[in-house]
N, CA, C and O atoms as a GROMACS GRO file, in nm:
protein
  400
    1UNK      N    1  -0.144  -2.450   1.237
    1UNK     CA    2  -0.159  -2.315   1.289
    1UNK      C    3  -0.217  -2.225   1.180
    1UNK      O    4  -0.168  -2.223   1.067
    2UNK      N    5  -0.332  -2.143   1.219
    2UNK     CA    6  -0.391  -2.080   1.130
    2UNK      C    7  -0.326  -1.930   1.138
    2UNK      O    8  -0.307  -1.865   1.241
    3UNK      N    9  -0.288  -1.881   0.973
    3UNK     CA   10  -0.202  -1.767   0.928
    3UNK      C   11  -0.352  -1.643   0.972
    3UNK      O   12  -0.472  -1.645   0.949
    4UNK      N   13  -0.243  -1.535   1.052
    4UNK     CA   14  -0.322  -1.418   1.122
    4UNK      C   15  -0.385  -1.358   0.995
    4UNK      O   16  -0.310  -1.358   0.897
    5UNK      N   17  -0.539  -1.293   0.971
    5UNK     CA   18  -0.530  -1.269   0.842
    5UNK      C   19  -0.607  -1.068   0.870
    5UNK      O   20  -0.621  -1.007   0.976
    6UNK      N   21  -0.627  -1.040   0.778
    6UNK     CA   22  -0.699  -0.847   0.787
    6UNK      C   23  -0.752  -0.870   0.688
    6UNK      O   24  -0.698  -0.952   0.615
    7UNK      N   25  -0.878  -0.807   0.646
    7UNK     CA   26  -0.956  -0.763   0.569
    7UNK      C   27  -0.913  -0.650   0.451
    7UNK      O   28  -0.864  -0.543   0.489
    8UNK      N   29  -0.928  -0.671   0.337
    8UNK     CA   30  -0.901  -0.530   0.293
    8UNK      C   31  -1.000  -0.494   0.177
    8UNK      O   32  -1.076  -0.579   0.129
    9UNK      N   33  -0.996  -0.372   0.137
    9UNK     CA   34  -1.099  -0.330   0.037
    9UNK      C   35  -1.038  -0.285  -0.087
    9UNK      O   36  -0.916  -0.286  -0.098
   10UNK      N   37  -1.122  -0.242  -0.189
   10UNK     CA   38  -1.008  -0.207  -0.325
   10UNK      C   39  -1.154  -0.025  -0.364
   10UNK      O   40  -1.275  -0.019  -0.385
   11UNK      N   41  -1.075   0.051  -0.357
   11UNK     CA   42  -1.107   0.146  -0.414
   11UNK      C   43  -1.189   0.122  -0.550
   11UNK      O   44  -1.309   0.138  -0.571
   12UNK      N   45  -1.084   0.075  -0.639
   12UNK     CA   46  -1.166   0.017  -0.786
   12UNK      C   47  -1.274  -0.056  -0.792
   12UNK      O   48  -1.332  -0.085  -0.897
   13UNK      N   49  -1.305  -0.087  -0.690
   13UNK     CA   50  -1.473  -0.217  -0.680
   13UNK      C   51  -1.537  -0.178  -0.549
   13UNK      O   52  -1.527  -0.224  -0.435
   14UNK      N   53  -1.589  -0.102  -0.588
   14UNK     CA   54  -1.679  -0.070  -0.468
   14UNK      C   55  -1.736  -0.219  -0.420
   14UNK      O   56  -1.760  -0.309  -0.500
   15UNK      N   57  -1.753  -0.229  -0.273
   15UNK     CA   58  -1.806  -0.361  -0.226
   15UNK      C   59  -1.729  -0.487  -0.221
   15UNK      O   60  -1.768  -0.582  -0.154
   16UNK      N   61  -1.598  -0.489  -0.305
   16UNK     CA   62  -1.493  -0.568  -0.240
   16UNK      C   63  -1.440  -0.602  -0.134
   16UNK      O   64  -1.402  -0.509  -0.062
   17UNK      N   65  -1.423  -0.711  -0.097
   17UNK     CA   66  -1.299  -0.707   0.029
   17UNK      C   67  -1.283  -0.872   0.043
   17UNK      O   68  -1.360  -0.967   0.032
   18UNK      N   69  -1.125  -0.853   0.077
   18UNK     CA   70  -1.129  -1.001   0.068
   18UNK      C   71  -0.973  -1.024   0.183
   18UNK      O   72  -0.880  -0.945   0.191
   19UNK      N   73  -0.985  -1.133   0.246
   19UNK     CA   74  -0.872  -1.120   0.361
   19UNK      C   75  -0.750  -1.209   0.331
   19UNK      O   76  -0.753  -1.328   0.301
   20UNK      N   77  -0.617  -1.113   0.347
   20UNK     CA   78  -0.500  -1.110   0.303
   20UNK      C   79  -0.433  -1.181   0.442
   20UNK      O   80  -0.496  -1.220   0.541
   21UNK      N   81  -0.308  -1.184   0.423
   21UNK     CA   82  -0.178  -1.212   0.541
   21UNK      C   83  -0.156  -1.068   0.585
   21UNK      O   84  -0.121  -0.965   0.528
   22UNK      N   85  -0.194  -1.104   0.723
   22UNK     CA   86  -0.153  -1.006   0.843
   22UNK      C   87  -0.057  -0.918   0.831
   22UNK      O   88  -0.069  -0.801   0.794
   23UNK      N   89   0.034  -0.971   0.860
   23UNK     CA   90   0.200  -0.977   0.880
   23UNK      C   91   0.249  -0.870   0.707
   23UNK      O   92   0.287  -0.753   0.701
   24UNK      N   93   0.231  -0.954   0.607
   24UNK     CA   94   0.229  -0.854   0.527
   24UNK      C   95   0.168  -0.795   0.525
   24UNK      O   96   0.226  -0.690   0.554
   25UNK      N   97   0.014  -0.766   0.500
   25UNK     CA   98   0.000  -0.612   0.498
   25UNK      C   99   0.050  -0.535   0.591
   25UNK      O  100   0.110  -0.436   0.550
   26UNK      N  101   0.040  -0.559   0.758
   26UNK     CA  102   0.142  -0.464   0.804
   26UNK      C  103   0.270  -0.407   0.781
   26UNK      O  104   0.287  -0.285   0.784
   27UNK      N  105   0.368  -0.493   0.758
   27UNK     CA  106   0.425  -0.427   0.712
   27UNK      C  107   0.472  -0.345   0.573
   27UNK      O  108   0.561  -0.259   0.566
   28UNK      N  109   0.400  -0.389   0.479
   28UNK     CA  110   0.376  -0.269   0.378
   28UNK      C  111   0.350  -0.167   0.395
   28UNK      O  112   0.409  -0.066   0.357
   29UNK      N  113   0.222  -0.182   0.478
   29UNK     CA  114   0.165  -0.031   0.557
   29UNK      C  115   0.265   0.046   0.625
   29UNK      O  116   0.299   0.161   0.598
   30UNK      N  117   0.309  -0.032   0.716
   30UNK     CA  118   0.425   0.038   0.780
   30UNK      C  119   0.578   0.116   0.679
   30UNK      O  120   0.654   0.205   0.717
   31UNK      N  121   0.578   0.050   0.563
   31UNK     CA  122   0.673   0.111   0.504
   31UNK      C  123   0.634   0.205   0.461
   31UNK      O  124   0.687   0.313   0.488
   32UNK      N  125   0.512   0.191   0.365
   32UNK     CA  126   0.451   0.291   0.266
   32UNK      C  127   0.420   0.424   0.384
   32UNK      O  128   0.454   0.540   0.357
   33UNK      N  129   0.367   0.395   0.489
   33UNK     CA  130   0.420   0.476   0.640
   33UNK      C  131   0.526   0.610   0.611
   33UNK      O  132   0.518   0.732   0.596
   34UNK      N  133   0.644   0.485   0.613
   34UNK     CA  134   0.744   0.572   0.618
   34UNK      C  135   0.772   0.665   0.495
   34UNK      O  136   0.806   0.781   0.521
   35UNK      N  137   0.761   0.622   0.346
   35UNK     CA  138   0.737   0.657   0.272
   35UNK      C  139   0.722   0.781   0.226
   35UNK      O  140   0.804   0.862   0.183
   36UNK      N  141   0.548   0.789   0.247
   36UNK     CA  142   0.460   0.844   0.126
   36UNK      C  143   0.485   1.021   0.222
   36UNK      O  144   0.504   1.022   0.344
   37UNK      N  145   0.481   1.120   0.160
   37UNK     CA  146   0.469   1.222   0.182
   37UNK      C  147   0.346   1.249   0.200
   37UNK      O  148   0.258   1.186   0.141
   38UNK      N  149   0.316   1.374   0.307
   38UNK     CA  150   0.218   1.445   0.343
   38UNK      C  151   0.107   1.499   0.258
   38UNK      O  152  -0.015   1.481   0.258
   39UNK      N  153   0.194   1.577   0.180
   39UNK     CA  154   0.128   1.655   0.092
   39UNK      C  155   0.150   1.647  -0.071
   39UNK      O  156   0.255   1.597  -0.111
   40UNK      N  157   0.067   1.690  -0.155
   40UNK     CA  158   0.122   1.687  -0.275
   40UNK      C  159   0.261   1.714  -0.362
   40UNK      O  160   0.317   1.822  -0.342
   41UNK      N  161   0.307   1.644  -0.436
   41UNK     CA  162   0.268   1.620  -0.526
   41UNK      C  163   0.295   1.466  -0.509
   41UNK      O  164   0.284   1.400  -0.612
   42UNK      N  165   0.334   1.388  -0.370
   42UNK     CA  166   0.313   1.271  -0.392
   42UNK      C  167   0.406   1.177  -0.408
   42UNK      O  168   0.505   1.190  -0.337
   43UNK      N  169   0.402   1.070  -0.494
   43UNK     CA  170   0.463   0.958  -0.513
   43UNK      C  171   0.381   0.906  -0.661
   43UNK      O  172   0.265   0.937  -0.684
   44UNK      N  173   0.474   0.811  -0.764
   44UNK     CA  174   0.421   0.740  -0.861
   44UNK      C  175   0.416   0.561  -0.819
   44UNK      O  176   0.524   0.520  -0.776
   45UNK      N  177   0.354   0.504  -0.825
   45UNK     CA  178   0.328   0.369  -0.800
   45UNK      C  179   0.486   0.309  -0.809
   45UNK      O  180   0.536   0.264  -0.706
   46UNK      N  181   0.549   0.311  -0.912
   46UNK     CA  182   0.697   0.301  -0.998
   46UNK      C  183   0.792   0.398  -0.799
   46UNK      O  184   0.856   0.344  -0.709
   47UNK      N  185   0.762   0.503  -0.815
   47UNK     CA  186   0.842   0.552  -0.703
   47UNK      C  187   0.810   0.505  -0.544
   47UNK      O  188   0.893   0.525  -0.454
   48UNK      N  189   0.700   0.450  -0.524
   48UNK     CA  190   0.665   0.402  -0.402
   48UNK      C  191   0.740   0.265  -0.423
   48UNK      O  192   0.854   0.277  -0.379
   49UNK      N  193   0.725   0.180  -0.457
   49UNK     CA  194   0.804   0.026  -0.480
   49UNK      C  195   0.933   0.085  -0.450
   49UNK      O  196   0.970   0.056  -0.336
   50UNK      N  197   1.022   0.165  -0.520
   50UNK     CA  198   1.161   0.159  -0.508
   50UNK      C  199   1.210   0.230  -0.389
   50UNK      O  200   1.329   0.248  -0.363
   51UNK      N  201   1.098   0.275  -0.308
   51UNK     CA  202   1.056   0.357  -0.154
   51UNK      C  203   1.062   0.260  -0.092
   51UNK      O  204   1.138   0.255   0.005
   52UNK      N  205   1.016   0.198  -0.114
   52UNK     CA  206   0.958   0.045   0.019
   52UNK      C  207   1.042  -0.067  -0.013
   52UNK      O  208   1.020  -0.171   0.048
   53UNK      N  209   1.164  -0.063  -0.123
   53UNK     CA  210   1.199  -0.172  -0.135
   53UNK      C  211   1.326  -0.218   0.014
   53UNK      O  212   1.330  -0.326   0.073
   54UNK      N  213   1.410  -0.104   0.036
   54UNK     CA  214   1.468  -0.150   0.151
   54UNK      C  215   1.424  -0.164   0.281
   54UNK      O  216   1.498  -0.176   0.378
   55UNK      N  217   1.285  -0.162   0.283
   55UNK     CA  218   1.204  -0.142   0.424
   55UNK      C  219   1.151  -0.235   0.465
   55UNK      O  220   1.113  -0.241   0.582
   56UNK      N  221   1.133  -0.346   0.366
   56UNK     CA  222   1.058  -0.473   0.350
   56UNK      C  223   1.139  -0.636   0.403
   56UNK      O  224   1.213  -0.700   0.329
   57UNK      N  225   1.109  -0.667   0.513
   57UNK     CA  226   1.144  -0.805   0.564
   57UNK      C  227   1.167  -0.874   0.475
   57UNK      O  228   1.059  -0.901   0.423
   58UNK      N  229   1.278  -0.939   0.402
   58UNK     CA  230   1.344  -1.024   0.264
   58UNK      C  231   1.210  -1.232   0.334
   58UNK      O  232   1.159  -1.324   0.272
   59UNK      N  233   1.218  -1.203   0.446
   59UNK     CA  234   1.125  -1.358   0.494
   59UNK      C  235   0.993  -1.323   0.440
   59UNK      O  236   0.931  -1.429   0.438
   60UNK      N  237   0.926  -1.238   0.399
   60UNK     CA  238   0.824  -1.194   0.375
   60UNK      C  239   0.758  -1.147   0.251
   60UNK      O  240   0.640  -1.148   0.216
   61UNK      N  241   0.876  -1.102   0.187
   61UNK     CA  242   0.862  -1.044   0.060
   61UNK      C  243   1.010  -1.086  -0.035
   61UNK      O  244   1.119  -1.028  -0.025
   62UNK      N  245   0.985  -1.179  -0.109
   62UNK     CA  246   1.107  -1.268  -0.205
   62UNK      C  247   1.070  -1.212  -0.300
   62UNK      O  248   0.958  -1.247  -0.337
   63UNK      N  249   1.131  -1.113  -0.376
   63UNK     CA  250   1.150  -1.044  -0.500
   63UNK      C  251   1.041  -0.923  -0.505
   63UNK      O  252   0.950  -0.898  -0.426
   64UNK      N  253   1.090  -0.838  -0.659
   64UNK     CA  254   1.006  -0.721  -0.697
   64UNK      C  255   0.876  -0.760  -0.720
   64UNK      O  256   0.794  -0.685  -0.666
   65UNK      N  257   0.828  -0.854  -0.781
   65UNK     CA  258   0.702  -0.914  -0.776
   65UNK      C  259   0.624  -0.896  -0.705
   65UNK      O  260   0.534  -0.812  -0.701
   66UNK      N  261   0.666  -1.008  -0.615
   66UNK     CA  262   0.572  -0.982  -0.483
   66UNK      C  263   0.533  -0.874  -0.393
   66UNK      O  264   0.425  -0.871  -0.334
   67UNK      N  265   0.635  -0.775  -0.383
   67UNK     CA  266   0.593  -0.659  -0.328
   67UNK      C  267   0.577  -0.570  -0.414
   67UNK      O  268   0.579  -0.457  -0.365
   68UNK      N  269   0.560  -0.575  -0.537
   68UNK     CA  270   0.466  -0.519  -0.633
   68UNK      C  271   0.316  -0.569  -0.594
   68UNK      O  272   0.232  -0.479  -0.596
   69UNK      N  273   0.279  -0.674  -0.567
   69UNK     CA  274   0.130  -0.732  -0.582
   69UNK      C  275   0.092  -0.659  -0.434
   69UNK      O  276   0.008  -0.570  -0.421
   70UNK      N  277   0.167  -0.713  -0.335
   70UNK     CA  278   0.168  -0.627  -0.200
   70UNK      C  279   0.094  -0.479  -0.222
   70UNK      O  280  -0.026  -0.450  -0.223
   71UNK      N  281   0.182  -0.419  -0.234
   71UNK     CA  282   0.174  -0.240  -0.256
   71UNK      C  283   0.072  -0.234  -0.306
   71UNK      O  284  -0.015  -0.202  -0.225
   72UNK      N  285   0.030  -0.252  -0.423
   72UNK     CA  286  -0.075  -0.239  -0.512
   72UNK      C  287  -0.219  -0.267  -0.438
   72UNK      O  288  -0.313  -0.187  -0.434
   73UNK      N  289  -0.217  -0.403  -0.377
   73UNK     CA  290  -0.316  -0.399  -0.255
   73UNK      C  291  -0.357  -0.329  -0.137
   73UNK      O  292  -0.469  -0.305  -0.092
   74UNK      N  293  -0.215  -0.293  -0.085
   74UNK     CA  294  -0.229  -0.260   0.028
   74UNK      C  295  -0.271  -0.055   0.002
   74UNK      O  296  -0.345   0.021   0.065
   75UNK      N  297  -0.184  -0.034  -0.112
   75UNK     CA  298  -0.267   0.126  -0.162
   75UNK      C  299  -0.416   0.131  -0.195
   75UNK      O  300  -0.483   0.230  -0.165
   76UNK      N  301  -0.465   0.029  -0.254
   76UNK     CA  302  -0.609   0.022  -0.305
   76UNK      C  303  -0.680   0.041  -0.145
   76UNK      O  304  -0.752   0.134  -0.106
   77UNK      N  305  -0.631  -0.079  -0.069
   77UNK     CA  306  -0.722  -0.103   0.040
   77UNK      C  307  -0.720   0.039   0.153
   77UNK      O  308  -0.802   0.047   0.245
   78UNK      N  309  -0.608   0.150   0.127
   78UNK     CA  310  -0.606   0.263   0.207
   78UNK      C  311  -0.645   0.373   0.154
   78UNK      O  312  -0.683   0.474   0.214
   79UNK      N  313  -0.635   0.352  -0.005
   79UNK     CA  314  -0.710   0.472  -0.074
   79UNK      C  315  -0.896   0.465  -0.028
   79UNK      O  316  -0.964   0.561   0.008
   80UNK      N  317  -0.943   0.314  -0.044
   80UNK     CA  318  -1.114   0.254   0.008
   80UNK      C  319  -1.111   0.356   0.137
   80UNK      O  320  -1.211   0.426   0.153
   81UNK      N  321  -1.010   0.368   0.225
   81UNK     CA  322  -1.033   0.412   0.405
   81UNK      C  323  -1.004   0.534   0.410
   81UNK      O  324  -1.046   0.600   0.505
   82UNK      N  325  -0.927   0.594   0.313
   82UNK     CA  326  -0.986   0.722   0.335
   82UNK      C  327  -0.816   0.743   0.342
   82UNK      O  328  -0.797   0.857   0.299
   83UNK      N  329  -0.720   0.699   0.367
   83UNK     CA  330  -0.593   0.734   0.457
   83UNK      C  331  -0.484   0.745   0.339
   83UNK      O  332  -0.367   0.743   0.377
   84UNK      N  333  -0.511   0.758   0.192
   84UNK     CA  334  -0.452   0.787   0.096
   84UNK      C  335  -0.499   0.870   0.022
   84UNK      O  336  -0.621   0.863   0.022
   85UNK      N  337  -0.454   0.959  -0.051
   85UNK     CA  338  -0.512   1.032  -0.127
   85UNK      C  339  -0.424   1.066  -0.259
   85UNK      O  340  -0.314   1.120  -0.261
   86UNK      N  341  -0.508   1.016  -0.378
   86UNK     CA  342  -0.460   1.042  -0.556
   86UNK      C  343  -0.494   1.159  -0.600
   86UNK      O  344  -0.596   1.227  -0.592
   87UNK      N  345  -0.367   1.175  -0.658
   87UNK     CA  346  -0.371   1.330  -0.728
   87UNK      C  347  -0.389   1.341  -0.854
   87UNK      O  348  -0.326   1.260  -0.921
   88UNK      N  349  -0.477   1.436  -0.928
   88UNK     CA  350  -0.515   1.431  -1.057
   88UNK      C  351  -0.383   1.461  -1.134
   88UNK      O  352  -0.345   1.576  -1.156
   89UNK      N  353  -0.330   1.372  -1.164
   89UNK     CA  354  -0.188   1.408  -1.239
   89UNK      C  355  -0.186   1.260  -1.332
   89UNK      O  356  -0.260   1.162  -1.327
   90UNK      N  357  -0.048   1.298  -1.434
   90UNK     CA  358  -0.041   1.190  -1.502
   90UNK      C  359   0.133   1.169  -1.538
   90UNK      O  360   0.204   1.224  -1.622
   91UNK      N  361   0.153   1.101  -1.471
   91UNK     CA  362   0.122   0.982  -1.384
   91UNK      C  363   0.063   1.018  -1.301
   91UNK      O  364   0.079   1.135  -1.268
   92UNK      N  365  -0.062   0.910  -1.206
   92UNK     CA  366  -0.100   0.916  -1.066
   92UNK      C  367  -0.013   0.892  -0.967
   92UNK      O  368   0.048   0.788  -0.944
   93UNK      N  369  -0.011   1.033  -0.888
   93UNK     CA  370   0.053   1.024  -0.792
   93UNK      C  371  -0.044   1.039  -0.624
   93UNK      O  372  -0.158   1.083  -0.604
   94UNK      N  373   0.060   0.982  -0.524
   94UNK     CA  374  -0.085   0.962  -0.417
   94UNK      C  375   0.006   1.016  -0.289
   94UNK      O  376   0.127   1.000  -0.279
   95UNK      N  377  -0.068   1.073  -0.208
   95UNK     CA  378   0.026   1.117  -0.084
   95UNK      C  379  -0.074   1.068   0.034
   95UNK      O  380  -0.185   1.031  -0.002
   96UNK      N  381  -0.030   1.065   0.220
   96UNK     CA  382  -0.081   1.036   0.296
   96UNK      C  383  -0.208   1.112   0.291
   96UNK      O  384  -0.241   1.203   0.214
   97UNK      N  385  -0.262   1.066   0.372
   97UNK     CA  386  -0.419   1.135   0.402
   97UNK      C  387  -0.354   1.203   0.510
   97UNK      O  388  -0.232   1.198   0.521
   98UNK      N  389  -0.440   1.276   0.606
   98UNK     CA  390  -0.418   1.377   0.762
   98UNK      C  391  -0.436   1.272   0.863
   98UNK      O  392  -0.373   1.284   0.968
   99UNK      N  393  -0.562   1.111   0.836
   99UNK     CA  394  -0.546   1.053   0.915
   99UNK      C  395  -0.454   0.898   0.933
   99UNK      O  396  -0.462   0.809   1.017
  100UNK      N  397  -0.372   0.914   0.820
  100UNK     CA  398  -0.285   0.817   0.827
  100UNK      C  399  -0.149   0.872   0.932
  100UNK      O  400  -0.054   0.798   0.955
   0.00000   0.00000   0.00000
């Protein structure tokens, strides 16, 4: 049986994209969803993980690791679409877009 797969893109490389597991990126998306605030000032990469950590299917995501590598993808590939947005701050912090 062939694993459902999505496309995704990376902000950092323009012209990237390369196709991930379904199932996870949805539901990352769906956490980071619940997550990320509207408006500024956001979230730190460090504060989104410990956001999404109880939101995350344990069959899907086995340790901080992995949904570290998760997140990290799945923000790149929504910052590329427009549906995230980074704030000039330091640390970078990123909040929803209007059309997420």
């Amino acid at each position: 049986m062939q694993m459902e797969q999505v496309m995704v893109q990376n902000v950092n490389v323009p012209g990237y994209e390369r196709f991930v597991d379904a199932h996870r990126y949805r539901s990352m998306r769906r956490a980071l969803r619940e997550v990320l605030p509207e408006e500024a000032p956001g979230l730190t990469q460090a504060e989104m993980l410990a956001a999404v950590a109880g939101r995350l299917p344990e069959a899907l995501f086995s340790g901080a690791e992995q949904a570290g590598w998760w997140l990290k993808t799945v923000m790149a590939d929504l910052e590329a679409k427009g549906l995230l947005e980074r704030e000039p701050t330091r640390p970078v912090r990123w909040h929803r877009a209007a059309a997420f």
